[in-house]
N, C-alpha and C positions, 0 to 999 in steps of 0.2 A: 352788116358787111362793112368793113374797113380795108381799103387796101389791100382786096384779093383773102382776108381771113372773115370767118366767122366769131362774132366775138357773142360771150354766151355767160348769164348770172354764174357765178362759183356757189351751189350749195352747199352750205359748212351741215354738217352732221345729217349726212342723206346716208345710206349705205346701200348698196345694192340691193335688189331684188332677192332672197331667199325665198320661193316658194313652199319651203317644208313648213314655215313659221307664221308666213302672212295668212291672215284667214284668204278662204277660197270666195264666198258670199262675198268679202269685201274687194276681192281680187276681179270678180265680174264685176263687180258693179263698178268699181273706179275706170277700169277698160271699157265696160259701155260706155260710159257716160264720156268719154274722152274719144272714142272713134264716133259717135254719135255730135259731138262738137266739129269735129271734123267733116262730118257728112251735112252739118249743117250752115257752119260758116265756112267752107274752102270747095265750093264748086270750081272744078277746073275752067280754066277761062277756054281754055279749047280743046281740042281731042287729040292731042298727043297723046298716044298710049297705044297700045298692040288691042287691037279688033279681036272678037272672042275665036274667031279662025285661027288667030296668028298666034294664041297661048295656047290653040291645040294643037295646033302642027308642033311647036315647040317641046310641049309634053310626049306625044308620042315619039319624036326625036330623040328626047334626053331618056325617055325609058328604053328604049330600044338600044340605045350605045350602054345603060347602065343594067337592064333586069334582061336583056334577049327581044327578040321578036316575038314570041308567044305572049310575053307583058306587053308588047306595046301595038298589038293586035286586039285584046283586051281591051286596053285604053282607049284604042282607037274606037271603038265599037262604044264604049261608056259616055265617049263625049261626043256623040255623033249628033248632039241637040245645037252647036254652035251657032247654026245660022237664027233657027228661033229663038233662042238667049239673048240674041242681039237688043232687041227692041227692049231689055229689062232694062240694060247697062246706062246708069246715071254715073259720070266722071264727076269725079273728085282727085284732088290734090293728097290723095294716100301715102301714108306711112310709110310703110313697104316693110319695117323694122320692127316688129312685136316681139321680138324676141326678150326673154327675161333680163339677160344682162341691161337692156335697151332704159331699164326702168330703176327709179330711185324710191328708198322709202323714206319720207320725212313724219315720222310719228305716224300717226294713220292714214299718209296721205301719200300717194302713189306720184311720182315724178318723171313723164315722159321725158326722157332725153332725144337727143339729135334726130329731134320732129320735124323739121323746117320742108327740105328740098328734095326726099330721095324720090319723089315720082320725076324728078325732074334728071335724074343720073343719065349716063351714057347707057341703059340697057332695053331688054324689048320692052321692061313693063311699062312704064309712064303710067300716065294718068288713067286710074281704073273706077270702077264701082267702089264705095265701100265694104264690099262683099268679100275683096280681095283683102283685106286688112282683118276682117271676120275668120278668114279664111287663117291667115297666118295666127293671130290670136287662138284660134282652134289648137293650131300644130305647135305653138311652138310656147304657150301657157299650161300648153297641156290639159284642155278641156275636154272635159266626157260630154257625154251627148247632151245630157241635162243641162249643163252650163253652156252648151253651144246656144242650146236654144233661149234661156234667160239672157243672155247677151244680146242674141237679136232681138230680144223683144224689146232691150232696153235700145238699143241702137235704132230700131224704128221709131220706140214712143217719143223718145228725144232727138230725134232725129229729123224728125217731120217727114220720112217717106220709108214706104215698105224695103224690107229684105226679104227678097225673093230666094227663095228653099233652093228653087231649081237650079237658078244661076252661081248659088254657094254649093251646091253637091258639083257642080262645072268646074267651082273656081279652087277647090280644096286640091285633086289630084294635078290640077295645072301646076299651083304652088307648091305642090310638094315635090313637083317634077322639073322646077324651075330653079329649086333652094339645091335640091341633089345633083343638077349639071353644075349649078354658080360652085357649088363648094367641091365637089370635082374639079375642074376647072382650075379653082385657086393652088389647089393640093398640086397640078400636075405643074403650073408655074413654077411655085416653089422648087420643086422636085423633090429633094431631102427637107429633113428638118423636124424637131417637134411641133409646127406648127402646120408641116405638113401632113405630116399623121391624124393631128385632129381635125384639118380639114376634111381627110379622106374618112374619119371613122366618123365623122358629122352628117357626110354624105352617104353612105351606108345607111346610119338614121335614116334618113330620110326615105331611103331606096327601101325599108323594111316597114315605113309608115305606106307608101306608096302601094307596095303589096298587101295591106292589112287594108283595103278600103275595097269590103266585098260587100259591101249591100246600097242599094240604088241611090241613098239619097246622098252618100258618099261620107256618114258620120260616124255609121256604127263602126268601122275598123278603129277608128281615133277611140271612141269611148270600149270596144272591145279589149283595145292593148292595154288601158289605161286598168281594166279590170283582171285582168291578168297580170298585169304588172304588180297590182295590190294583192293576189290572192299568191303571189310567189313569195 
């Protein structure tokens, strides 16, 4: 930090993330091994961050204004485990940012970009579980269920502490109900514009991930679209 900027390496011949071309095996395993870094060196110093009550009110809210009341009567009813989830949640200093653009490829070697500060942003998330990061890596790498689960096992084993199933079937629909308000949201700021368009049809995504998460553990929608997606 210098004088209010962030000042950050220039990588010369990185190019963005293409997932049609990066292998998938090396695309989990470089993402474990790096939110599992995270979960082992960046314990949050305090507990800044939205209580697992306060990212369900939040989901049920933002699907209610985006899918109706019959979606967020659903939801409501899916995340009614908040208060027992409690006692899973170990804070960390999380990404918040998994998204593909988010990433650089240097030869075989995957490059997290503008990693530093976002649990620290002006919004509800703050400082979560690394579960909530698993979560986004799920939605927005576009993992099947299979690679859900070889990530957590790498993100525990190098991790030094478990990923709990239940608190990530919790943490998927919050995040996907969190990502669909924020970029609603940005769209309605803007009002016009081509940037507001992909806002809105970004938020959409997510509003059509959000409905595709019909079974309990909250994975198989994500690994169901992804296989329909391939057999179209």
């Amino acid at each position: 930090m210098r004088h209010g900027f962030l000042i950050e390496r220039w990588q010369e011949d990185a190019p963005a993330l293409d997932q049609a071309s990066f292998g998938r095996d090396h695309l989990v395993a470089q993402a474990g091994a790096y939110l599992a870094f995270r979960a082992r060196h960046f314990p949050a110093a305090d507990r800044h961050g939205a209580d697992l009550d306060s990212l369900r009110r939040m989901a049920i809210y933002n699907t209610g204004q985006a899918l109706g009341a019959e979606a967020a009567a659903d939801l409501e009813r899916r995340l009614s485990s908040a208060s027992a989830l409690e006692g899973e949640v170990r804070r960390v200093c999380t990404d918040g940012r998994m998204h593909p653009w988010e990433w650089l490829v240097s030869g075989s070697r995957l490059i997290k970009t503008d990693a530093l500060d976002h649990s620290a942003a002006h919004d509800l998330i703050g400082h979560q579980d690394i579960g909530w990061d698993i979560a986004g890596a799920a939605v927005e790498l576009d993992l099947s269920h299979g690679e859900v689960s070889r990530l957590c096992g790498i993100v525990q084993q190098e991790g030094g502490h478990p990923v709990s199933p239940d608190l990530l079937a919790f943490l998927i629909p919050c995040y996907l109900a969190f990502q669909m308000g924020a970029h609603a949201m940005g769209a309605d700021a803007l009002g016009e514009g081509p940037e507001a368009v992909r806002l809105r049809q970004a938020a959409v995504r997510y509003g059509n991930r959000l409905r595709a998460l019909e079974s309990r553990d909250g994975l198989l929608g994500i690994a169901q679209e992804q296989d329909e997606a391939a057999a179209s």
